[in-house]
N, C-alpha and C positions, 0 to 999 in steps of 0.2 A: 782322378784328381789326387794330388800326392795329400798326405797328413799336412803338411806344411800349409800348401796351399788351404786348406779346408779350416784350421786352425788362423789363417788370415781370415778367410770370412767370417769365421767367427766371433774377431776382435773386431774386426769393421762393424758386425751389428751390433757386438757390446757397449761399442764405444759411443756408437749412435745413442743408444740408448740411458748411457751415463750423462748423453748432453741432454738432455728429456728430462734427465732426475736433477742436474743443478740445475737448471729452469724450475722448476718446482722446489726446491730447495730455496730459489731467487724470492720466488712469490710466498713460500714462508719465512723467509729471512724480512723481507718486507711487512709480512703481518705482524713480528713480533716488535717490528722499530719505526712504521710509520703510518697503519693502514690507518683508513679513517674510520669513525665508530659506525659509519652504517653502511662500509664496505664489505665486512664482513661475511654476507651471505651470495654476494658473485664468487668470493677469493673462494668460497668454501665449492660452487660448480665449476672453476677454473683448476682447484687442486682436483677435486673427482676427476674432473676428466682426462687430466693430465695421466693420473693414476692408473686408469684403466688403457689409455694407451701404452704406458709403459710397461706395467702386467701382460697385456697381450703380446709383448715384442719377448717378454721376458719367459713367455712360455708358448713361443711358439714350436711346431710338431718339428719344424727342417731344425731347429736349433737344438732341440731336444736327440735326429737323428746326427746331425755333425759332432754333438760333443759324447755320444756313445759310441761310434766311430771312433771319434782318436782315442776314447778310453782303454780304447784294444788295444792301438800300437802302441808305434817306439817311443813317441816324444809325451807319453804320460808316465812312460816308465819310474823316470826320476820325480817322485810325486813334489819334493821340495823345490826342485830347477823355477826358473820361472816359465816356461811353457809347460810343465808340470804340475806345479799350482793353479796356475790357468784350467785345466782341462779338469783337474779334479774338483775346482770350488764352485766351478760354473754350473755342471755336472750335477752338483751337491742342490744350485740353487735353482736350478731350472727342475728338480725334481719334486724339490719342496716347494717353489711358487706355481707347477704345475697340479698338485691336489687342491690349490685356493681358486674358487670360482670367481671370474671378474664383477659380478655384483657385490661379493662381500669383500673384494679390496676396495672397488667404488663406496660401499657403502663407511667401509673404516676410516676410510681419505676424508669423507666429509663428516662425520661423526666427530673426527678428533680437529678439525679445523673449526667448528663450529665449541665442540669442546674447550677448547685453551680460549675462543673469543669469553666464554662463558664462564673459565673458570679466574679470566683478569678481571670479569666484574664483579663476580662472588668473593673473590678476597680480599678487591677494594672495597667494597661492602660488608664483609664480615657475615655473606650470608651460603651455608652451606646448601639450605632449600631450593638456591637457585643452582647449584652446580650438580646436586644428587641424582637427575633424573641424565644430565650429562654423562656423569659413571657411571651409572647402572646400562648404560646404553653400549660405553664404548668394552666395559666387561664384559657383556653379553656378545658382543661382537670378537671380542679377543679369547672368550672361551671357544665361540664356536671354530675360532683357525686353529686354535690348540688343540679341539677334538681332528679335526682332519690331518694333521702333523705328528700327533703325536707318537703313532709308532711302538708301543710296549711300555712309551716314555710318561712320566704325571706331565697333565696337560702344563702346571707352570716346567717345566723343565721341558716342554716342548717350545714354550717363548723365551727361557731364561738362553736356550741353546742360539735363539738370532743375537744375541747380543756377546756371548762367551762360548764360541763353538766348542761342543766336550762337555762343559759345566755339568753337575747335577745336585740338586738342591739336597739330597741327602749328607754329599760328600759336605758341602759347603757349610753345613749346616754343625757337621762337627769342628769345622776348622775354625767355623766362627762361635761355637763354642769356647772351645780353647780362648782365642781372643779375650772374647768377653769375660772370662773370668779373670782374667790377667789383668783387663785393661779397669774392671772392677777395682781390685786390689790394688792396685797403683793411684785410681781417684783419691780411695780411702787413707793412700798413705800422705799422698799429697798435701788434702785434707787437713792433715795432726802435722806440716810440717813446718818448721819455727821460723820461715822466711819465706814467707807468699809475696805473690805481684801485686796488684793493684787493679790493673786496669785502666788507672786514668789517664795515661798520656793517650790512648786513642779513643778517650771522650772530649779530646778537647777540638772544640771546633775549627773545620777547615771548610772555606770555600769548594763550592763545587767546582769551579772552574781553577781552581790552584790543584786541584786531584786530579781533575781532568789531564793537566801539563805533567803531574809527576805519573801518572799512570802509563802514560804515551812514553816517557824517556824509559821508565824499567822495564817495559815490555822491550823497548828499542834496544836497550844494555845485554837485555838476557841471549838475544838472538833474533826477535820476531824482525821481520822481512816489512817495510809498511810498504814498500814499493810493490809487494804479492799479500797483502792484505789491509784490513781497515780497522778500526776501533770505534765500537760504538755502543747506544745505549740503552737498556731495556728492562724488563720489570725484574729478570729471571737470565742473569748470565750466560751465555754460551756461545759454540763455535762452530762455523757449518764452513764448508768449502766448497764453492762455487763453480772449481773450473783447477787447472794445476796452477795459477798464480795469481789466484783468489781466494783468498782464508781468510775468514773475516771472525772476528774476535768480539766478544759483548761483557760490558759489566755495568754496575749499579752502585750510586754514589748514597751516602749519607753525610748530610753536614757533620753532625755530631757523633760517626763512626768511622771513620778514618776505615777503618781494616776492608768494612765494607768493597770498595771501591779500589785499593791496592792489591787484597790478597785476590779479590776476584780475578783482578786484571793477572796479576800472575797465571793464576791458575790458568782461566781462556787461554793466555799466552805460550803455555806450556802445551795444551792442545795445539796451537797453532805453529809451534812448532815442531813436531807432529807429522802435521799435514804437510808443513812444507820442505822438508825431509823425505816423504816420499818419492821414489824414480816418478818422475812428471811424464817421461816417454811411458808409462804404462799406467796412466791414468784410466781409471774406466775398469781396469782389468786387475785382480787380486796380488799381483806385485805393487802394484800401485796405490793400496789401499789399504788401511792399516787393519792390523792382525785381529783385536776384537777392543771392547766396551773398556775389558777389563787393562790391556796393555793401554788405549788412549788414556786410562786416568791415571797409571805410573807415568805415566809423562808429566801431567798437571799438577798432581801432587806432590810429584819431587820438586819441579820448581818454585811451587805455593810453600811446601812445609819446610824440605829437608836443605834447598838453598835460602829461601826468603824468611824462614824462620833461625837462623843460623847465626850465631854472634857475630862472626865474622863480615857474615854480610851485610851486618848494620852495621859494622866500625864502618864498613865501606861506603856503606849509600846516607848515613845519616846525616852527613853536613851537606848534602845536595839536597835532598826531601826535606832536609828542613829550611832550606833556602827559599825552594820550593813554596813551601806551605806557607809563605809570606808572616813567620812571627808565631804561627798559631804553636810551635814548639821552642819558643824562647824558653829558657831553663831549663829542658831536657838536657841531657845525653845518650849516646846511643846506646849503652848499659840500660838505663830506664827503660827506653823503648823494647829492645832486647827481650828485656824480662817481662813488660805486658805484652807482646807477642805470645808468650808461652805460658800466661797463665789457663792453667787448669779449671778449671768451673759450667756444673751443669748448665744447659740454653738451650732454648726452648729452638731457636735455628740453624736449619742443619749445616747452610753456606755457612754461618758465620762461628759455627763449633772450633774445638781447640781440637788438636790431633789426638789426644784420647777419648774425649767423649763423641767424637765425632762419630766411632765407627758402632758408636749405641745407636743414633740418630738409622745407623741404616739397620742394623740389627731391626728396628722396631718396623720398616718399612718391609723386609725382608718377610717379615713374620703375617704380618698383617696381607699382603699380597697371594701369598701363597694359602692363607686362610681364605681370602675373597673366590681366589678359582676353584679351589675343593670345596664351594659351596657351605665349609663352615661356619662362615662370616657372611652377612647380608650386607650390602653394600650401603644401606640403612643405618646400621649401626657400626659403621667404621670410625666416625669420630670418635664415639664413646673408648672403642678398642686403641684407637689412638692413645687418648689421655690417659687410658690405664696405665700403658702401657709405660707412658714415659712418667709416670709417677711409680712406676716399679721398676726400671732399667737408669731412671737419671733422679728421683724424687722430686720431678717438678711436673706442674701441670698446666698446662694450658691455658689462659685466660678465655680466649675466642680462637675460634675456629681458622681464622686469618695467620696467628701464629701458631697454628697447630696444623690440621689434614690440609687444610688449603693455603699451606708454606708454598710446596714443590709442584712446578708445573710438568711433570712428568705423567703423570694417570690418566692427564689429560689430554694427553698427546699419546695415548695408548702404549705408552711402555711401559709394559708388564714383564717386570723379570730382569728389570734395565738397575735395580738397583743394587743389587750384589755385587756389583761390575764395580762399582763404588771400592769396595772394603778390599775385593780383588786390585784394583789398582794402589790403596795404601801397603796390602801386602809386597806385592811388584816390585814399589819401588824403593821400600827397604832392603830388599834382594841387589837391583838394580847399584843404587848406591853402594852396597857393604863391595859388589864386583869394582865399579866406578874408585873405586878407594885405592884396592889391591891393585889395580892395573896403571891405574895413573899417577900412584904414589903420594898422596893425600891431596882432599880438597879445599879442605878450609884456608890454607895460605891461598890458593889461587882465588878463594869467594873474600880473600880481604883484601885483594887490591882489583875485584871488579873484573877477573879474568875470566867467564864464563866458557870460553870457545873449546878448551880440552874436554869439558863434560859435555858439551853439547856432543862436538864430533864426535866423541866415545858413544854417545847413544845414538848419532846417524848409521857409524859403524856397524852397532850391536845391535838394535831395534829397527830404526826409521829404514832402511835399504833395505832391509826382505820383506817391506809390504806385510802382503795375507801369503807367502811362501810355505810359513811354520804354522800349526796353531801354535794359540798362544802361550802355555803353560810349557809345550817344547819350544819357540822363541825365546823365552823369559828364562830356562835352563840353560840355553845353550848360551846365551848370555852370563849366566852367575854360576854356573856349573853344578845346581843343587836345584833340585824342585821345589814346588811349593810350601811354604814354611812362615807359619805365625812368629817366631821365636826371633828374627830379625828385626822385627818391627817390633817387637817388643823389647830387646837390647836398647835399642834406639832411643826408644821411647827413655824407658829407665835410666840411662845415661844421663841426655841431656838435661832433661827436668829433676834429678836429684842434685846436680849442682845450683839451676836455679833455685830451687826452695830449700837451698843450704841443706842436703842432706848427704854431701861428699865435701 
């Protein structure tokens, strides 16, 4: 049988098995927007089992000998081609989902399903006693895949590697370094500067159902597809995709926070489109799928910060959104708005931080995780490590546990290692834009009359069409022509907000 051929059967079971994983994806997309409160514990033997069916397709022996087969030959030669990446990242995954035993993926599917149902009560509750025995469980479960994976590698940088292939928390750990002392000193300057924002036009109350409309139109303006996706609502924003023209989008409204519910939806949106950017003929298979954790959040947060936060983009959208908002911003102008967009100020939450202190929120997350799997930290005393922590990195603490450990539904849903992907992606897409700028010959005249379609295409072009082809840090270069680099995001930063608080 030729390579060719054999490389087809391969994508035949791949693909099989990708429609296995949005089915599962369907019935957690479902748990987080409709289940009923004492459905809970079927969805959680309907996710297991799902689990360990698709583990077993995913490490089976014939698929393990077809894709060392064509590692030999011609068509893996080209590792970036797309039947090159193909052969390389399947390879990669059927190696590493092959040292996990199907009872401890069974057992981690329902852990962390049962997890997030427990960890929506504990925070509507404010009670961490009930979520504690939740973590300590799925920890213990996510250390012991990280002992079998890890390879030479620290068990976190055995999990930090599924979500940023390459990454290692050492490297990362100096780059966020740097960051943080930068983005330190720029709080501090901001601080002492003689023209601060306020805040208050996005305290003034709006209907949820008037944010609902304007949320729907910006997602529509920026690019999202609602004809290949949906919008909807949940405790904890976010974006799964279901099938090649099903991307479905989530965010979370507050009457009396406006940004709530706008920047969310950007953000999701900027995921979603993302997803649907990727070649759809290679759905299933690592062209088709995007590159890592850290490239999907340059996507969302250039749309969330470096467009939606943008002057220009509020000359453009502010007499619509405030049409919109039925009166709740009679007396603004889009200046006003503008400038509380971009007020500076510590917060106790990480969705709803400003782009400086934002990338403290993950630093402390960052630190704290990587203490829990080296067994420095008892999962016991992680609140505590918490509140320290952000009374030493932002000077503020925590009231209850609700706005502090048990903010983020991630720990709960066992992603360990999933949050550097975060900081990684503000890096990206300063990169991203400073290339976006050079190449397309500026963007802020086109973000003041609402022309979104040349940034977008520039990132189909640049990111969304080669899938998983490149890792990410060489996708992301070969895009901006320089590697990875704090110092663009930090430009950025310092520009814009020195004109806001009068200090240019």
């Amino acid at each position: 049988m030729s390579d060719q051929n054999v490389l087809d059967k391969v994508s035949e079971h791949v693909r099989e098995t990708a429609l296995l994983e949005s089915t599962q994806a369907l019935l957690e997309w479902d748990e987080r927007t409709g289940l009923p409160k004492q459905a809970g514990g079927f969805r959680a033997e309907q996710v297991t089992l799902l689990s360990g069916i698709i583990h077993r397709r995913k490490t089976d022996p014939r698929l393990g000998d077809q894709l060392r087969q064509l590692s030999q030959g011609p068509l893996a030669r080209e590792r970036n081609s797309q039947q090159g990446a193909t052969i390389d990242r399947l390879l990669k995954d059927f190696e590493r989902n092959a040292r996990l035993p199907t009872s401890l993926v069974e057992a981690l599917s329902k852990a962390t399903v049962l997890g997030q149902q427990a960890w929506e009560k504990a925070r509507h509750e404010d009670s961490w006693d009930q979520f504690q025995p939740h973590m300590e469980e799925i920890y213990s479960l996510r250390k012991q895949e990280a002992e079998l994976l890890a390879s030479g590698d620290t068990l976190y940088d055995a999990l930090l590697d599924q979500y940023e292939e390459g990454a290692k928390s050492e490297e990362l750990t100096k780059t966020f370094a740097d960051l943080r002392d930068a983005l330190i000193h720029l709080v501090q300057e901001l601080s002492e500067a003689p023209r601060k924002p306020n805040g208050q036009s996005w305290r003034r109350p709006v209907p949820i159902e008037n944010q609902r409309k304007v949320s729907r139109w910006i997602a529509e303006k920026i690019g999202y597809c609602f004809d290949r996706g949906r919008l909807d609502e949940t405790s904890h924003p976010f974006c799964t995709t279901l099938g090649p023209d099903d991307c479905r989008i989530l965010t979370r409204y507050q009457t009396n926070f406006f940004p709530s519910g706008f920047y969310g939806t950007l953000h999701e949106a900027g995921h979603g489109l993302y997803e649907q950017g990727l070649p759809t003929d290679w759905y299933g298979l690592p062209p088709g799928t995007f590159a890592s954790l850290g490239v999907h959040e340059s996507q969302s947060r250039l749309w969330e910060n470096f467009v939606g936060r943008s002057s220009e983009f509020w000359q453009w959208c502010f007499p619509e959104v405030a049409r919109q908002v039925g009166g709740a911003w009679d007396g603004l102008d889009a200046q006003a708005v503008y400038r509380d967009a971009n007020l500076v100020a510590p917060s106790l939450i990480r969705v709803e931080a400003d782009e400086v202190t934002y990338n403290l929120h993950i630093l402390i997350r960052f630190e704290i995780e990587q203490e829990l799997m080296a067994g420095e930290l008892r999962v016991a005393d992680a609140p505590q490590a918490w509140n320290a922590r952000y009374e030493h990195y932002l000077g503020i603490k925590p009231p209850s546990n609700q706005d502090g450990i048990l903010q983020d539904v991630h720990w709960s849903a066992g992603l360990i290692g999933y949050f550097p992907t975060y900081t990684l992606g503000n890096l990206y897409a300063a990169q991203l834009v400073e290339a976006a700028e050079r190449d397309l010959g500026g963007l802020q005249p086109m973000f003041a009359r609402g022309d979104f379609r040349p940034l977008l295409e520039w990132l189909r072009q640049k990111i969304h069409a080669f899938g998983f082809c490149y890792h990410p840090g060489e996708l992301v270069q070969r895009a901006c022509g320089t590697a990875l680099d704090a110092q663009p995001l930090v430009d950025y930063l310092r520009s814009k907000l020195s004109a806001v608080y009068g200090q240019s």
